[in-house]
BAZA-288771 format. One record per atom (N, C-alpha, C, O): residue in three letters; x negated, y negated, z. Coordinates in steps of 0.02 Angstrom, whole numbers, plus 32768, in hexadecimal, padded with zeros to 4 digits. Last residue first. Layout:
N
ALAXYZ/...
This chain:
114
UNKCCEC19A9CEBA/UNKCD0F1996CE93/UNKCD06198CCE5C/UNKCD331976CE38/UNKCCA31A34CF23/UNKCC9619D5CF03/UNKCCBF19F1CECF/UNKCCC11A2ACEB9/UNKCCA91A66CFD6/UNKCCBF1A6BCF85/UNKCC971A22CF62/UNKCC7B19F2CF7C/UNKCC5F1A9BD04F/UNKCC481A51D037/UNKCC711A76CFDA/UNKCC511A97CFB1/UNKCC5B1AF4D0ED/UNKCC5A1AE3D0B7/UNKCC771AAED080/UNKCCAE1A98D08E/UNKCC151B27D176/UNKCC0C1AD8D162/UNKCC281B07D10F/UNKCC071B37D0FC/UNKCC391B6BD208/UNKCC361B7CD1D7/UNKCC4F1B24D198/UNKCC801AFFD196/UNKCBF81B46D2B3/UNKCC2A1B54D28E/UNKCC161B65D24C/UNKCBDA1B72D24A/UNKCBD51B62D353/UNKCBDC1B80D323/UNKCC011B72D2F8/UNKCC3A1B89D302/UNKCB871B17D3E0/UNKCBC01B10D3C1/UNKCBA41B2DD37F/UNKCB6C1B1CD36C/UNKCB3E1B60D46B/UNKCB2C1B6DD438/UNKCB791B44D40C/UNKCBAB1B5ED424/UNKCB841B09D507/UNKCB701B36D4E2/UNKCB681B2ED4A6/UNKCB821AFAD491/UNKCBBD1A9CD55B/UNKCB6E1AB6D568/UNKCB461AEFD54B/UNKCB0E1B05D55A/UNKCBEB1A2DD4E2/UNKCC071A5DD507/UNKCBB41A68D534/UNKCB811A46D52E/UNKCBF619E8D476/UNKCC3119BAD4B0/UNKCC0E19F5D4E3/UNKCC1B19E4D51D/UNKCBAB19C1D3D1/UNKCBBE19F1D41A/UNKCBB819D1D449/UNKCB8C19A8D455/UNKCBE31953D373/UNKCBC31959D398/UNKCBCA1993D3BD/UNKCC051997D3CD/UNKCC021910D2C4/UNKCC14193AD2EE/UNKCBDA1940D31F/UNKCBA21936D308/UNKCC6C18A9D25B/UNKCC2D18B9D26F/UNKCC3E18FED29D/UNKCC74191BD29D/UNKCC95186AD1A9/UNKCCA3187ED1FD/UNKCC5E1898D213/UNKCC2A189ED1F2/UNKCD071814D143/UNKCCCB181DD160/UNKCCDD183CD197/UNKCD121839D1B5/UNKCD461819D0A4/UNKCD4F17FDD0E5/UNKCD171821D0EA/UNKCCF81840D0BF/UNKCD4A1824D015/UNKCD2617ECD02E/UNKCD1F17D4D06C/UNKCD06179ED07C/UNKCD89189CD009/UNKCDAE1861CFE5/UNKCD79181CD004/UNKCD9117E3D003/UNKCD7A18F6D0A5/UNKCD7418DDD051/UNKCDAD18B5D04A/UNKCDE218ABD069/UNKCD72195FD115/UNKCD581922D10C/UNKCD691928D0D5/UNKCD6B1962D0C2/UNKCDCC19DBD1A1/UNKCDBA19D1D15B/UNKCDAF198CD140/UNKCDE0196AD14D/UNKCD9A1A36D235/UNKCD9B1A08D219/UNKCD9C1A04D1CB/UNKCD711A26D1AE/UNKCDE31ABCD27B/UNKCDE71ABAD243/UNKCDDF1A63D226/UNKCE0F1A4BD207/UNKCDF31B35D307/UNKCE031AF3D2DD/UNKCDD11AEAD29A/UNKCDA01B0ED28D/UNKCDAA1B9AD34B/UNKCDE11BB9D307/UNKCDFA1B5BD2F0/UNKCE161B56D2BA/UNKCD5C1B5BD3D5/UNKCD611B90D390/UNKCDB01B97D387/UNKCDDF1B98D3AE/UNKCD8F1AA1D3CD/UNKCD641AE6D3D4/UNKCD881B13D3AA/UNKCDB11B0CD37D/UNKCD7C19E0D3D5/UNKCD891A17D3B0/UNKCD7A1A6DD3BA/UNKCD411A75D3A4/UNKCDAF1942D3F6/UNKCD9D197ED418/UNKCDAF19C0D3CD/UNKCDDE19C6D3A6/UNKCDA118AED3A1/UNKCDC218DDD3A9/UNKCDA31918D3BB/UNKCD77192AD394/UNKCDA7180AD35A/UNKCD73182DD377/UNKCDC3186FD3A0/UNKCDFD1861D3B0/UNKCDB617BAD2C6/UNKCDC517C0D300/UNKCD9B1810D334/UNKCD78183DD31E/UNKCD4B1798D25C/UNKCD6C1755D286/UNKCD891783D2C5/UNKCD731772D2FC/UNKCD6A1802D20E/UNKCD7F17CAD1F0/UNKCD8517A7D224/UNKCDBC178DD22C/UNKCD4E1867D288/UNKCD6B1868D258/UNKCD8F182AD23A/UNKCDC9181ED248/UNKCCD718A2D303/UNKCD041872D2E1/UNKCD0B185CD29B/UNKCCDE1845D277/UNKCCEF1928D36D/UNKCCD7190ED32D/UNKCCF218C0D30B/UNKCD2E18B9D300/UNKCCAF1980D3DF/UNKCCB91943D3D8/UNKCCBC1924D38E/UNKCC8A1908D377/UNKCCC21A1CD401/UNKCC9919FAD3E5/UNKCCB719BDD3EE/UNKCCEB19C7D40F/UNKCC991AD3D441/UNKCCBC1A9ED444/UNKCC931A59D426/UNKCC561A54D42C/UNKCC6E1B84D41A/UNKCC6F1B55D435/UNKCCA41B19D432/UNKCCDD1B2AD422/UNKCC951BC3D392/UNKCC821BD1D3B6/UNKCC601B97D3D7/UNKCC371B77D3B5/UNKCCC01BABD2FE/UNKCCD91BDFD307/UNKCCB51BFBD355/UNKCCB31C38D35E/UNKCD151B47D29B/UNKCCF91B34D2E1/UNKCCF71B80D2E6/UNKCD2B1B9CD2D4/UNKCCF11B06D204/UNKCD011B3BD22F/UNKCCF21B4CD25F/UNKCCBC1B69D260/UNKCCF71A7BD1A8/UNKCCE61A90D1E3/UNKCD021AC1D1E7/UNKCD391ABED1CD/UNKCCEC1A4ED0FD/UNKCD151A6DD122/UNKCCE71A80D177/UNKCCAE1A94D16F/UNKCCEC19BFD08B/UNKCCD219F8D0A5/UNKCCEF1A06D0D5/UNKCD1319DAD0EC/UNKCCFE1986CFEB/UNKCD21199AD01E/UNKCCE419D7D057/UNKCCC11A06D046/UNKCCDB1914CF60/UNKCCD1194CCF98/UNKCCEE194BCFC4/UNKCD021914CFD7/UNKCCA91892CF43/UNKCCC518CBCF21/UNKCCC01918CF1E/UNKCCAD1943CEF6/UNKCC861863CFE6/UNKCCB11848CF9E/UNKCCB31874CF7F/UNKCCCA189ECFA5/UNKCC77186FD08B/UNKCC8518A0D047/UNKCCBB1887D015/UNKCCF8188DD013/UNKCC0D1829D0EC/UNKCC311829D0CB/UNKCC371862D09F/UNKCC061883D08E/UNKCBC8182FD1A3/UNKCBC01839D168/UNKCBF71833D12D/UNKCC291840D14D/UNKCB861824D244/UNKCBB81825D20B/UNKCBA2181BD1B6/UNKCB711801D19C/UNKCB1418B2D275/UNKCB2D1866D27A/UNKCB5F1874D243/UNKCB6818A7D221/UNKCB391942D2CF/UNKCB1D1927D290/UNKCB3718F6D290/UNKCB7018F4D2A7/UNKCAEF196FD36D/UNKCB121973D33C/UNKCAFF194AD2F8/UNKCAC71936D2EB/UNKCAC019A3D410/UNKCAB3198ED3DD/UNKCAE01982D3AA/UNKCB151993D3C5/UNKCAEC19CFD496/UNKCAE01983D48F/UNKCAD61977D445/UNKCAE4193DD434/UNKCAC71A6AD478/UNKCAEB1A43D4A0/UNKCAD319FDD4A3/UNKCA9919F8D4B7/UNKCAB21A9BD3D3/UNKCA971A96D416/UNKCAC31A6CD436/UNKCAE81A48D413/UNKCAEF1ADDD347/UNKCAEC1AA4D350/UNKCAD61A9ED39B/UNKCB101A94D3AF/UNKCAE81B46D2B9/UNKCAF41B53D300/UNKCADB1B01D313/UNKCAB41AE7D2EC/UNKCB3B1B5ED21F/UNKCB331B2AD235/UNKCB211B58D290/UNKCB481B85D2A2/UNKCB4C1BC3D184/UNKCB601BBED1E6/UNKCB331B93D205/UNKCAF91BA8D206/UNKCB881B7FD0F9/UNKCB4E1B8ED11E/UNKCB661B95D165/UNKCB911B70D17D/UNKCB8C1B46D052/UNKCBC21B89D08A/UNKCB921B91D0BE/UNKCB651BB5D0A9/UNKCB9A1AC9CFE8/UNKCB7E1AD8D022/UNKCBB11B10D045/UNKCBED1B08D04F/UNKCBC81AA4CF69/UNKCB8A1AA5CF67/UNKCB531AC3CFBB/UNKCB181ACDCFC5/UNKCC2C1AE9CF03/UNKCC251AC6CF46/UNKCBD91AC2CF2C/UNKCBBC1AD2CEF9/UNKCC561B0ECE68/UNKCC881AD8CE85/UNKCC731AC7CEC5/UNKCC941A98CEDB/UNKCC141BB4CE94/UNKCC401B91CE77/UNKCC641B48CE73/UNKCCA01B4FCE81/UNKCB7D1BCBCEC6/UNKCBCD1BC9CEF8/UNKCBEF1B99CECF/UNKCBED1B5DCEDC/UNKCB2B1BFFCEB1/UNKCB3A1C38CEC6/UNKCB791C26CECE/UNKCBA81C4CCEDA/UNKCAC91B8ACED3/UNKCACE1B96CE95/UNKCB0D1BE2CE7E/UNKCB161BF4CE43/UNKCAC81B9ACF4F/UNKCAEB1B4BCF37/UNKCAFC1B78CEEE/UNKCB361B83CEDB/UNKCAD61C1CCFA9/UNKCAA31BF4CF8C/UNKCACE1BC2CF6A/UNKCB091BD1CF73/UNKCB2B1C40D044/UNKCB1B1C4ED001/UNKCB011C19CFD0/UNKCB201BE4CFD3/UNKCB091C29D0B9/UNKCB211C71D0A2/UNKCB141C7BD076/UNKCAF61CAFD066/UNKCA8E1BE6D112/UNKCAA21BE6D0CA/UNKCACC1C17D0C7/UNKCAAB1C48D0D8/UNKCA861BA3D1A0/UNKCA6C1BDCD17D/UNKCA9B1BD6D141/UNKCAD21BBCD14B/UNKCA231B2CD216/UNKCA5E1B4FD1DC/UNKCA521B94D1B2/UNKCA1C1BB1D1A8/UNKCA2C1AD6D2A0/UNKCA161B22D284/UNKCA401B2AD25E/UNKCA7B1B2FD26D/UNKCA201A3FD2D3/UNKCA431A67D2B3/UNKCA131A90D284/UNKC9E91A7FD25A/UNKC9CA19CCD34C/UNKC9BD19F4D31B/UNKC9F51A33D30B/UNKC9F71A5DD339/UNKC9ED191FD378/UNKC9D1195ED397/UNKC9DD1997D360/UNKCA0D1983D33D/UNKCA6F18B8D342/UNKCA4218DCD383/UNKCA2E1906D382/UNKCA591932D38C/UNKCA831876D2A6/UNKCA93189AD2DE/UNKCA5718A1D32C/UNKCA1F1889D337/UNKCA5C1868D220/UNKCA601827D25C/UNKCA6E1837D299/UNKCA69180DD2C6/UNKCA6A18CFD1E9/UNKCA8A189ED1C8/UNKCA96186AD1FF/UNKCACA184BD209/UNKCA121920D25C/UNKCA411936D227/UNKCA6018FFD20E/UNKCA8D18FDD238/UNKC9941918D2B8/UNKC9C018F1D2C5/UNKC9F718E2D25A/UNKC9F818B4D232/UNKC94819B0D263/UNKC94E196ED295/UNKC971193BD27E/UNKC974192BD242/UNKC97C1A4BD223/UNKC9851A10D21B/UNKC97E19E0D263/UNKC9A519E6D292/UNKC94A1AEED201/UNKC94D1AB6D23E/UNKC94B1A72D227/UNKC9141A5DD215/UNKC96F1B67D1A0/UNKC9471B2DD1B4/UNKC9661B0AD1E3/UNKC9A31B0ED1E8/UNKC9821C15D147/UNKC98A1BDFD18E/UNKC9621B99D197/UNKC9261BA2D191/UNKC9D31C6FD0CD/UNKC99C1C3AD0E4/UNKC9AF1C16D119/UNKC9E61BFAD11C/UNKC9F51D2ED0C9/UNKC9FE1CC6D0C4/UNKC9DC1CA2D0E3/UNKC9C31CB4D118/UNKC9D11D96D0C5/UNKC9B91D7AD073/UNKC9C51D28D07E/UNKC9B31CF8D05D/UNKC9EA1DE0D13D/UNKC9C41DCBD139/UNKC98E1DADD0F8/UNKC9511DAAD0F3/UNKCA771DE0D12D/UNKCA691DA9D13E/UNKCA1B1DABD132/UNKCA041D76D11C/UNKCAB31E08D083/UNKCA801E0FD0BA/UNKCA711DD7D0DD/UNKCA601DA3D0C0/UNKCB381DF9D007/UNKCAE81DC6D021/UNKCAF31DE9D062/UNKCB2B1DECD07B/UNKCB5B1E3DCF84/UNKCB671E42CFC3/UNKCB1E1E1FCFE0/UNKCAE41E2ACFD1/UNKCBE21E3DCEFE/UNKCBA11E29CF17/UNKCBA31E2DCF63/UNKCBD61E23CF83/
């Protein structure tokens, strides 16, 4: 199978799970399309903005930093992050994320469930 970008869906999320200021997503691939996840999407995030905290109980989800710099905190502790790192949440911990930088932060959001 081969998805087109121009077949994936974009929306603009305000202040994203309690966050600051508005996240651009794009779907790679549809929920229903994705075995065991429920989310594969490129995330672009504005300077100052990000996504409040949040939990993943029977689930795991994955950050892919793949452009810019971020602030994320992870279960309580707070930690610098850029491209090619690799935040991972589950088992019930929590985290958040902000752009640290004066640029576009890029990453790649995906969400397994258990």
């Amino acid at each position: 199978m081969v998805i087109r970008r121009s077949q994936m869906r974009t929306e603009t999320r305000e202040k994203m799970r309690g966050g600051e200021g508005s996240v651009s997503i794009t779907n790679l691939v549809s929920p229903d399309e994705l075995p065991h996840g429920r989310l594969l999407a490129d995330l672009e995030i504005p300077p100052g903005a990000g996504i409040g905290e949040h939990e993943h109980g029977a689930e795991t989800e994955y950050y892919i930093i793949h452009g810019g710099r971020a602030l994320v905190v992870d279960s309580g502790v707070e930690r610098e992050v850029s491209e090619g790192d690799v935040v991972v949440t589950g088992g019930g911990a929590s985290h958040s994320i902000r752009n640290a930088s004066d640029k576009p932060l890029r990453l790649i959001a995906l969400i397994i469930t258990h």
